[in-house]
ZAMARTOR-718143 format. One record per residue: residue in one letter; x, y, z of N, C-alpha, C, O in turn. Coordinates in steps of 0.2 Angstrom, whole numbers, padded with zeros to 4 digits, always signed. Atoms other than C-alpha are relative to their C-alpha. Last residue first. Layout:
AXYZXYZXYZXYZ
...
//
This chain:
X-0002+0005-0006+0389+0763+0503-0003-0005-0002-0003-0010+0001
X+0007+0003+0000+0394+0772+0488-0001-0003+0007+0004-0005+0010
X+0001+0007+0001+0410+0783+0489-0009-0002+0002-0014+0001+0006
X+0007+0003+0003+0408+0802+0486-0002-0008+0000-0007-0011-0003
X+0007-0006-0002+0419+0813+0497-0006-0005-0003-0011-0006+0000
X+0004+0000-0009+0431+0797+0502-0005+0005-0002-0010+0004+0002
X+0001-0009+0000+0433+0795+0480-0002-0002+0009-0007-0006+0011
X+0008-0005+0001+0433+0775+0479+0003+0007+0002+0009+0007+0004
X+0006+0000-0005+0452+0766+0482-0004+0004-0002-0002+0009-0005
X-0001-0009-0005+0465+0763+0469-0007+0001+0004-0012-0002+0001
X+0005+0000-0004+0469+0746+0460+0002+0005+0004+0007+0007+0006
X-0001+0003-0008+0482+0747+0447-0007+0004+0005-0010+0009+0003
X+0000-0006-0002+0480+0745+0427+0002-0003+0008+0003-0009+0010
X-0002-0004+0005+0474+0728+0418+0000+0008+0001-0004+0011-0003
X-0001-0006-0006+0471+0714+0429+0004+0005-0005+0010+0003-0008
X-0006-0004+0004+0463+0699+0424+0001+0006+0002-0004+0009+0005
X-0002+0005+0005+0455+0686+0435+0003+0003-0005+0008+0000-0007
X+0001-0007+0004+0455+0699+0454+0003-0006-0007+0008-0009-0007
X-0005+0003+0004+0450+0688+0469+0001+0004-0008-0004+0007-0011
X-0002-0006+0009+0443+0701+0479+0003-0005-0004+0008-0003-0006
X-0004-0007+0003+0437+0686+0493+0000+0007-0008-0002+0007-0013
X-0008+0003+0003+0419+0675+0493+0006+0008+0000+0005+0014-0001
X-0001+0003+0004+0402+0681+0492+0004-0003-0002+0003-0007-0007
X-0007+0002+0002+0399+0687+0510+0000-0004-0007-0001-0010-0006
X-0002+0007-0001+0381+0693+0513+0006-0004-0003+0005-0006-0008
X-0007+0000-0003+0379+0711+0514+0001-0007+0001+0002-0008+0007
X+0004-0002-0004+0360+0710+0506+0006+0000+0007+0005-0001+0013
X+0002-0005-0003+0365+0717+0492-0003+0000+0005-0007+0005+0007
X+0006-0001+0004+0377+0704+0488-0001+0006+0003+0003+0009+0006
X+0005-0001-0003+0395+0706+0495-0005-0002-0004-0004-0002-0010
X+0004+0001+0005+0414+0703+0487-0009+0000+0004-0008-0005+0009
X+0005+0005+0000+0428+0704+0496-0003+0004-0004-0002+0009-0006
X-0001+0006-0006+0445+0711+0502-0006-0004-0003-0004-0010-0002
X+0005+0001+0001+0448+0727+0484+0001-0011+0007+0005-0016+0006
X+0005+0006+0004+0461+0735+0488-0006-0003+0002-0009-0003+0007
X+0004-0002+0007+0469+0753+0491-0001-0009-0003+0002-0011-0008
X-0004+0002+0004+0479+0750+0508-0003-0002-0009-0001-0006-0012
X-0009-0001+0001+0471+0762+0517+0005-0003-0003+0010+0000-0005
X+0000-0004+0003+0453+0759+0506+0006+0004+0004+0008+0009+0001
X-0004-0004-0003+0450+0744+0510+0005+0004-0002+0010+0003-0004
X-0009-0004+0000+0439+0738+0500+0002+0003+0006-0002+0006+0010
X-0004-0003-0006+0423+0729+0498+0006+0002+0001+0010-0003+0000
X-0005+0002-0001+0413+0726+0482+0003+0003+0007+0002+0009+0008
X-0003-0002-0003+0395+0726+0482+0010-0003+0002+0011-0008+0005
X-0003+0003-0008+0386+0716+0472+0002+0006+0001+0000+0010-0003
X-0006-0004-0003+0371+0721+0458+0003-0003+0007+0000-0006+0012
X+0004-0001-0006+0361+0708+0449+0007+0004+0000+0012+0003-0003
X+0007-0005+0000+0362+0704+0427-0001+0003+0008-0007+0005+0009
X-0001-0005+0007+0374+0691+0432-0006+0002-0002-0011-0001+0000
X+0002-0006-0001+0370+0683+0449+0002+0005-0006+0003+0011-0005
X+0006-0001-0003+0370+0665+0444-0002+0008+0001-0007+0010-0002
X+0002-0001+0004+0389+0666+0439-0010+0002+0000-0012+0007-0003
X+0003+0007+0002+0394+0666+0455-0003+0002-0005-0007+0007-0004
X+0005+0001-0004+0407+0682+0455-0004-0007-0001-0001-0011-0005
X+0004+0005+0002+0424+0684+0447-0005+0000+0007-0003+0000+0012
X+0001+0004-0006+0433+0702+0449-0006-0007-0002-0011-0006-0005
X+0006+0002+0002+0440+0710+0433+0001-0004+0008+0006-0005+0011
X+0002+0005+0002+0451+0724+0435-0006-0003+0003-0010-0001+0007
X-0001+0003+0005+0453+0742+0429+0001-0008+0001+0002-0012-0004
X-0006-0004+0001+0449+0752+0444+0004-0004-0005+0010-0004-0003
X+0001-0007-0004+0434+0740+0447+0007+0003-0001+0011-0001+0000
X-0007-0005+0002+0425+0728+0437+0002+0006+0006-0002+0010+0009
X-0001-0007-0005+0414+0714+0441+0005+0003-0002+0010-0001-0003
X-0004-0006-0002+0410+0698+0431-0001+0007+0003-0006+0009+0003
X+0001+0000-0010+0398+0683+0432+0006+0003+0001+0009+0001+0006
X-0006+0005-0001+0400+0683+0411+0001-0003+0009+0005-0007+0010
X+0003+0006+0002+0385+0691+0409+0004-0005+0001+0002-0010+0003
X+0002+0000+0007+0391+0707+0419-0002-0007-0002-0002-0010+0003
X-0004+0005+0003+0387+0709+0436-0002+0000-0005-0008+0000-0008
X+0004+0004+0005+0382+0727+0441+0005-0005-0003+0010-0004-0005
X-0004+0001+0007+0396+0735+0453-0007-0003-0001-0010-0006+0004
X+0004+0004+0001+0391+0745+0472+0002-0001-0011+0004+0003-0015
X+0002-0003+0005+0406+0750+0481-0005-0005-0005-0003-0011-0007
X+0003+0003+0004+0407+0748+0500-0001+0003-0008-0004+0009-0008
X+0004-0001+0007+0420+0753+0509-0003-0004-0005-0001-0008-0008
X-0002+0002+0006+0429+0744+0525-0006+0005-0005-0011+0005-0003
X+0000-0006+0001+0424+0751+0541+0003+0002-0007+0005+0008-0009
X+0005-0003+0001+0415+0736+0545+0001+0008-0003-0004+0012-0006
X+0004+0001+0007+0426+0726+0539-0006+0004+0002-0010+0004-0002
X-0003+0000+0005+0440+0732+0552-0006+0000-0007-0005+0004-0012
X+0000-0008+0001+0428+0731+0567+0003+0003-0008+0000+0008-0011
X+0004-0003+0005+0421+0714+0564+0001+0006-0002-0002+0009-0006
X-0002+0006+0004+0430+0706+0581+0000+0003-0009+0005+0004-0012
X-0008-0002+0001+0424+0722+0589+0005-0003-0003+0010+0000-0005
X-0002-0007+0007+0405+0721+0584+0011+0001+0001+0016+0003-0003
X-0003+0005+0004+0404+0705+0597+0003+0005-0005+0008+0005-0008
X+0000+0007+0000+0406+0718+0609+0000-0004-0004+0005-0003-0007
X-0001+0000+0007+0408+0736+0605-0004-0009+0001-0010-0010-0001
X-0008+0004+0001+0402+0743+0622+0000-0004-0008-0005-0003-0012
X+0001+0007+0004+0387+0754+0624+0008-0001-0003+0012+0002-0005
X-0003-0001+0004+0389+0766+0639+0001-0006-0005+0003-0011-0003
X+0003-0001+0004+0377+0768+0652+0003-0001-0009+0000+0000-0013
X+0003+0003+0001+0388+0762+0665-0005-0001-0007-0005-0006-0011
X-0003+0009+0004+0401+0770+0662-0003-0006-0002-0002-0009-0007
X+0004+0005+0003+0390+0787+0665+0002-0006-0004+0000-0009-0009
X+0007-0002-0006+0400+0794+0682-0007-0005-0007-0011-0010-0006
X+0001+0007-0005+0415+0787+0672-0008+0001+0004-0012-0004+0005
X+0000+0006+0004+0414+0803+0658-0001-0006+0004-0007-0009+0003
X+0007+0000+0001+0411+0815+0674-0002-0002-0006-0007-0001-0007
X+0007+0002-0006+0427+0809+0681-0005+0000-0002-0008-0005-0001
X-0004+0009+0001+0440+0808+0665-0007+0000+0004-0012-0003+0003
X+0003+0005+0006+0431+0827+0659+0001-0008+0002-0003-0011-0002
X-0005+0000+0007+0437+0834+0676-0004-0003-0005-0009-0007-0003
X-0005+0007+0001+0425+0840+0691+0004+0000-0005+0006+0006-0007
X-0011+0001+0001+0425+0857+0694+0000-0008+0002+0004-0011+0006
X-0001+0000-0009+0404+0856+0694+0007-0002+0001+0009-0007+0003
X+0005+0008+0000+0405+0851+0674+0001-0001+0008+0003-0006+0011
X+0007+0003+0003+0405+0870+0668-0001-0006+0002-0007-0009+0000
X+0003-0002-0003+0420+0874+0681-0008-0001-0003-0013-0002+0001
X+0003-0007+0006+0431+0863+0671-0005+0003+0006-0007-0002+0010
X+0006-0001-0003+0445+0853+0683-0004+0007-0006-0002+0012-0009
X+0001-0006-0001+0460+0847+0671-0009+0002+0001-0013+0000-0002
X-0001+0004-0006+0462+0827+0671-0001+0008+0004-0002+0009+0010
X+0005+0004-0002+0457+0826+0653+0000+0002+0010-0004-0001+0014
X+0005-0002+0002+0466+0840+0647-0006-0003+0004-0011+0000+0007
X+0004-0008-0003+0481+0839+0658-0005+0000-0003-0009+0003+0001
X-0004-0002-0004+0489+0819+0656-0002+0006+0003-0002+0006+0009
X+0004+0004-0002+0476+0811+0643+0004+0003+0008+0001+0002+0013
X+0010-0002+0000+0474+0828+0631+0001-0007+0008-0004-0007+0011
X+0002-0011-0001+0495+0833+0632-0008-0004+0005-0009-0004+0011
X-0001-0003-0011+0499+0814+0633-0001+0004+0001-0001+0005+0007
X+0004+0003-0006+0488+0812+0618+0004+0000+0005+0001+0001+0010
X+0007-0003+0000+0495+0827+0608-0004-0006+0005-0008-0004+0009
X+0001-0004-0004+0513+0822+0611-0008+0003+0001-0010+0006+0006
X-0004+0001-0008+0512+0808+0603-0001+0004+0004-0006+0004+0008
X+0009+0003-0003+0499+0814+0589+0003-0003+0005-0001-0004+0010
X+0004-0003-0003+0516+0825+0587-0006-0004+0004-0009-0003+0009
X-0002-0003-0007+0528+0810+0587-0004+0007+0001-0005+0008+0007
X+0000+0008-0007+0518+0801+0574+0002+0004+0006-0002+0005+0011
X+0007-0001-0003+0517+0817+0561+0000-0005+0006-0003-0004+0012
X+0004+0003+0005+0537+0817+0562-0008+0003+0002-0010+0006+0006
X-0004+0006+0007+0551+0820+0569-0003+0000-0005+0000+0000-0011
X+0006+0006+0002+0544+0835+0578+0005-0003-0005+0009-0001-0010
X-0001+0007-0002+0558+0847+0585-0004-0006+0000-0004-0010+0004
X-0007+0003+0003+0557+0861+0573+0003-0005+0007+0009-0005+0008
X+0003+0004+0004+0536+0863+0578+0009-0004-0004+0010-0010-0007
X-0007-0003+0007+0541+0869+0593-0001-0005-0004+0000-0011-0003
X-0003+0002+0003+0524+0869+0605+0007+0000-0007+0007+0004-0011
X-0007+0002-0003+0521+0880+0619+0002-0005-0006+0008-0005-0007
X-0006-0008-0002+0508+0891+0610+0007-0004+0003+0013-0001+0002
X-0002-0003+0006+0498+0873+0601+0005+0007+0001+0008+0010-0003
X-0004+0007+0006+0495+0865+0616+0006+0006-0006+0012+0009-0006
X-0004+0003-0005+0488+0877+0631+0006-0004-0003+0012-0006-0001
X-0002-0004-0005+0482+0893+0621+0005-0006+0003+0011-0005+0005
X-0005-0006+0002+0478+0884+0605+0003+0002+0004+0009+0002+0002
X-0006+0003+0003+0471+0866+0613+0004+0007-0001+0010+0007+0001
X-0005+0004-0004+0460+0878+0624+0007-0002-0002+0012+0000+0000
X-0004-0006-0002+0453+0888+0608+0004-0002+0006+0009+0000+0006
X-0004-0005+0001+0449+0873+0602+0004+0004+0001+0010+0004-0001
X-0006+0007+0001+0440+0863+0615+0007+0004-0003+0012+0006+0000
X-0001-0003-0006+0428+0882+0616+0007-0007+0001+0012-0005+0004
X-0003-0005+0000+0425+0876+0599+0004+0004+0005+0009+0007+0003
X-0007+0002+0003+0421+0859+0602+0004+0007-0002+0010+0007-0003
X-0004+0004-0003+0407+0864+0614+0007-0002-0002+0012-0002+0002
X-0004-0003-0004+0401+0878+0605+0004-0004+0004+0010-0001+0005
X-0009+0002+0000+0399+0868+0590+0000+0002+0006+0002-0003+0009
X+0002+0007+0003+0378+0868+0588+0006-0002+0003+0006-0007+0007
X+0001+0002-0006+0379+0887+0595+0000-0007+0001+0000-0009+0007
X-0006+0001-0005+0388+0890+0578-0001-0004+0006+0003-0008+0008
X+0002+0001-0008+0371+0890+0570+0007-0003+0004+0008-0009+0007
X-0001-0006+0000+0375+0895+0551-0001+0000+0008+0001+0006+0010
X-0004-0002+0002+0369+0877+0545+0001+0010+0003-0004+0014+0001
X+0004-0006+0007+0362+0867+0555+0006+0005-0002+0012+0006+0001
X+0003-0004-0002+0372+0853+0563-0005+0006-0005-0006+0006-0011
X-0002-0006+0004+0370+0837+0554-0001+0006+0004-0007+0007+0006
X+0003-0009+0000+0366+0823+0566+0003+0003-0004+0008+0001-0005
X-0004-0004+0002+0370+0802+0561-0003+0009+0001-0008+0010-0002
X+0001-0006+0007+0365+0790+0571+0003+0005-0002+0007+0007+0002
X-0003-0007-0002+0374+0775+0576-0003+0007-0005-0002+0009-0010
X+0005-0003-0002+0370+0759+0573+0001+0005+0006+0001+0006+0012
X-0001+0000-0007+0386+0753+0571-0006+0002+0002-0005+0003+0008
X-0004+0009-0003+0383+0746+0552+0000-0001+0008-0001-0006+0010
X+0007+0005+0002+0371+0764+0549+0004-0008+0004+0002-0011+0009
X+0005-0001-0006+0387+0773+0557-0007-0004-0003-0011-0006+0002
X-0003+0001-0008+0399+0765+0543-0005+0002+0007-0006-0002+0010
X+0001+0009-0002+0387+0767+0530+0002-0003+0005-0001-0007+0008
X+0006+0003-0002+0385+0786+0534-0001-0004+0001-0003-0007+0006
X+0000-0002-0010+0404+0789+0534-0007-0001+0001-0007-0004+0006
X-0004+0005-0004+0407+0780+0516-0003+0002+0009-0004-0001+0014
X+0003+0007-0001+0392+0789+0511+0003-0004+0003+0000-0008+0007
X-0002+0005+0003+0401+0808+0512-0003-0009+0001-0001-0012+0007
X+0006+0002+0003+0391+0820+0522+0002-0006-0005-0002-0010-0008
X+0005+0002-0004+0406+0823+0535-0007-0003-0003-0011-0007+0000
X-0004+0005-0006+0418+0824+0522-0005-0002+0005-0006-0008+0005
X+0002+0006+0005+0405+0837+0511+0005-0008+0003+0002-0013+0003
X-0004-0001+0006+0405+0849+0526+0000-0008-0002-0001-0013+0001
X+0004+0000+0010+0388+0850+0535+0006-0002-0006+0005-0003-0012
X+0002-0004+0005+0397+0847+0553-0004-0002-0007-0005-0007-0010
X-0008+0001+0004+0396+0832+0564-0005+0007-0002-0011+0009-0002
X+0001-0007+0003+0384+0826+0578+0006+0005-0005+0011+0006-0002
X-0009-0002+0001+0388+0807+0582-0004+0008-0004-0006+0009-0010
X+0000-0005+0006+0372+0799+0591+0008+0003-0001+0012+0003+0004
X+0006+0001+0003+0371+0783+0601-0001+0005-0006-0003+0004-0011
X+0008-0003-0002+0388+0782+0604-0005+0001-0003-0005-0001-0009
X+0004-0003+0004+0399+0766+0604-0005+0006+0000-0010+0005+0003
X+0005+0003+0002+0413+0764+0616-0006+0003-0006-0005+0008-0009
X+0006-0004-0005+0426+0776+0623-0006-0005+0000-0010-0005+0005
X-0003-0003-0008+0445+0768+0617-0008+0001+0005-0008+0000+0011
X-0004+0007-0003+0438+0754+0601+0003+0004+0009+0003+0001+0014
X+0006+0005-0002+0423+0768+0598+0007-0006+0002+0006-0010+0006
X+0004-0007-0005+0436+0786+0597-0004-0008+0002-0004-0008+0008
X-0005+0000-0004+0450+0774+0586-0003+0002+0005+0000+0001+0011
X-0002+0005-0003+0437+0771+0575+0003-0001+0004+0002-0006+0007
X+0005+0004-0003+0429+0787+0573+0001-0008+0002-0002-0011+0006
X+0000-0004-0008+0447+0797+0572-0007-0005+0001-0007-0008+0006
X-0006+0003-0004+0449+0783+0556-0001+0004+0008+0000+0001+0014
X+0001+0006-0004+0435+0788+0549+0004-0004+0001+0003-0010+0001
X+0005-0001-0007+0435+0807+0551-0002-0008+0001-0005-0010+0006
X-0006-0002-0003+0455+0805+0539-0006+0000+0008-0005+0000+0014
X-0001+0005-0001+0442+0794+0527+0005+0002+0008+0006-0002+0012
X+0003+0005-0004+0431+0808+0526+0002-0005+0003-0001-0007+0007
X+0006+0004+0003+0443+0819+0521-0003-0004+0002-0001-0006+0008
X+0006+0001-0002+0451+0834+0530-0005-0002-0004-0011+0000-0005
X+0005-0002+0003+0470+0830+0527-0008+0001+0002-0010-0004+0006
X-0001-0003+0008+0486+0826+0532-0005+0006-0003-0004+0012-0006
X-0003+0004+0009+0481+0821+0549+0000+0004-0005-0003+0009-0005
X-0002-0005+0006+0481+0826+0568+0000-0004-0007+0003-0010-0008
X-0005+0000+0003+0472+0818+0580+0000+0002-0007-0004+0002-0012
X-0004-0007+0004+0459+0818+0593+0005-0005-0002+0007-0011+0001
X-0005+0000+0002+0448+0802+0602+0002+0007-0004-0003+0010-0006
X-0002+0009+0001+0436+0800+0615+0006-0002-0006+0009-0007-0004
X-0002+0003+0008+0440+0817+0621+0001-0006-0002+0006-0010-0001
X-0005+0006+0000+0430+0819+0638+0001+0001-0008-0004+0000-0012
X-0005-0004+0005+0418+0836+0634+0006-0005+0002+0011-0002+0001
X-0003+0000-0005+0407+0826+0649+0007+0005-0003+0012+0007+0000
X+0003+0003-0006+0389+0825+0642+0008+0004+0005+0008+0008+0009
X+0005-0003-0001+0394+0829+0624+0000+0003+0007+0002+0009+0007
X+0008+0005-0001+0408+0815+0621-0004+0006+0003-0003+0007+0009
X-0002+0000-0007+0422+0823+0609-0008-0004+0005-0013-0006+0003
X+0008+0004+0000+0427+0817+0592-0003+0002+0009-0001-0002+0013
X+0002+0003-0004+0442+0827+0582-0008-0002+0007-0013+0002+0008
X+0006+0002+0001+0450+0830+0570-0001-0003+0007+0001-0007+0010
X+0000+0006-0003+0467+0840+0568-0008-0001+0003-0012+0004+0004
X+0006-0002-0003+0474+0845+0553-0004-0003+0005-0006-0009+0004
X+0004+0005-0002+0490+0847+0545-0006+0001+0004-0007+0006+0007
X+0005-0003-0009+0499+0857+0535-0004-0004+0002-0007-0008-0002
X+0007+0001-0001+0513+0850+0526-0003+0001+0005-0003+0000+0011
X+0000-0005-0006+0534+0856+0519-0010-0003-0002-0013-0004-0007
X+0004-0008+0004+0539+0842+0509-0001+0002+0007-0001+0001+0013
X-0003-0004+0002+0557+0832+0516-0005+0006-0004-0004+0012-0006
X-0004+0005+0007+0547+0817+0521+0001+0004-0004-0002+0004-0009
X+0001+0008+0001+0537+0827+0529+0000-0001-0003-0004+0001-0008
X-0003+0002+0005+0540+0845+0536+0000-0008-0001+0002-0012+0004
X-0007+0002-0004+0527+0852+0548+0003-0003-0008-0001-0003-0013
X-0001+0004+0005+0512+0864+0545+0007-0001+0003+0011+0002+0007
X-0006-0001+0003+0504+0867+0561+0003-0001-0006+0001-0007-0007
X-0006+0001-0004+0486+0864+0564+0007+0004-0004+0007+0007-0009
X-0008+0000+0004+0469+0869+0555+0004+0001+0005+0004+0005+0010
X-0003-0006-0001+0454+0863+0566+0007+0000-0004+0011-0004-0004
//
């Protein structure tokens, strides 16, 4: 949903707010505002939604190229989690997050003064004690006037936990891009050279990144098998992370 534009770090920016809700109970596993509508801005809201709610078994997203992006399918392949697209032209798909929406606009977004925000931080402040203090706790008559908090708990049980996966969560949500080893048992990525086991020259690895602080963490076969760190042997330019519409997984 397009948000407010607020001033940051003296530029004037609009912002946008993303977010993941649970079907069953319309509880918000996670919302927040960001910069921008890239894939990496919906894989940050899916992490922050499976470390607070758990894993769900399906994640139903729109057609836009952000949601269709590979970074975002390999990450839910990793959590075994499928992936839905709704169809295209078929609103009734969203209705739930829309109807979310128009809520947030009428209860959040009319009372807010955007010339007292510090920052992006202090709104996504105020935006989770809004959704964890009145949203969640606000009776809906569609869920038998319980609240989203209650009729979220009602299926606790059923709900898949992170478990050993939560240790591993970081790299799982790491990027994969895939490089051909050159003769030399080299790898290239944004102008440096990465060393691999000589052995696999001529086979394709997979580089791992972390693509908020734009580097390159490890080194992969193709069958996700740890090769060793990024260790980087000459370095000629600066390290910048894959495209979020188009990365490899």
């Amino acid at each position: 949903m397009h948000g407010p534009t607020l001033t940051l770090k003296t530029r004037r920016c609009k912002v946008f707010l993303v977010s993941l809700m649970d079907d069953a109970s319309r509880l918000l596993a996670h919302s927040a505002f960001c910069t921008n509508e890239t894939a990496l801005a919906i894989e940050g809201v899916l992490k922050q939604a499976v470390l607070k709610r758990g894993l769900p078994k399906k994640l139903v997203v729109d057609n836009g190229a952000a949601y269709r992006a590979a970074t975002l399918q390999a990450i839910c392949a990793r959590l075994d989690i499928r992936l839905i697209y709704c169809r295209p032209y078929a609103p009734e798909g969203k209705g739930k997050l829309e109807r979310w929406h128009r809520t947030f606009r009428d209860q959040f977004l009319s009372e807010l003064d955007v010339s007292r925000l510090n920052d992006l931080d202090d709104l996504n402040a105020r935006l989770w004690a809004w959704i964890e203090r009145v949203y969640h706790r606000t009776v809906h008559s569609s869920l038998d006037d319980k609240t989203p908090l209650t009729r979220f708990q009602q299926d606790l049980a059923q709900i898949r936990q992170l478990g050993q996966k939560a240790a591993q969560l970081d790299a799982i949500f790491y990027h994969r891009v895939k490089r051909k080893v050159r003769k030399d048992g080299s790898v290239s990525y944004q102008g440096r050279d990465f060393e691999v086991p000589y052995e696999l020259s001529g086979k394709t690895v997979r580089l791992v990144v972390d693509p908020h602080v734009q580097q390159v963490v490890g080194i992969e076969d193709e069958d996700g098998n740890s090769l060793g760190g990024g260790h980087a042997t000459r370095c000629s330019g600066e390290l910048s992370a894959p495209s979020t519409q188009t990365g490899s997984s």
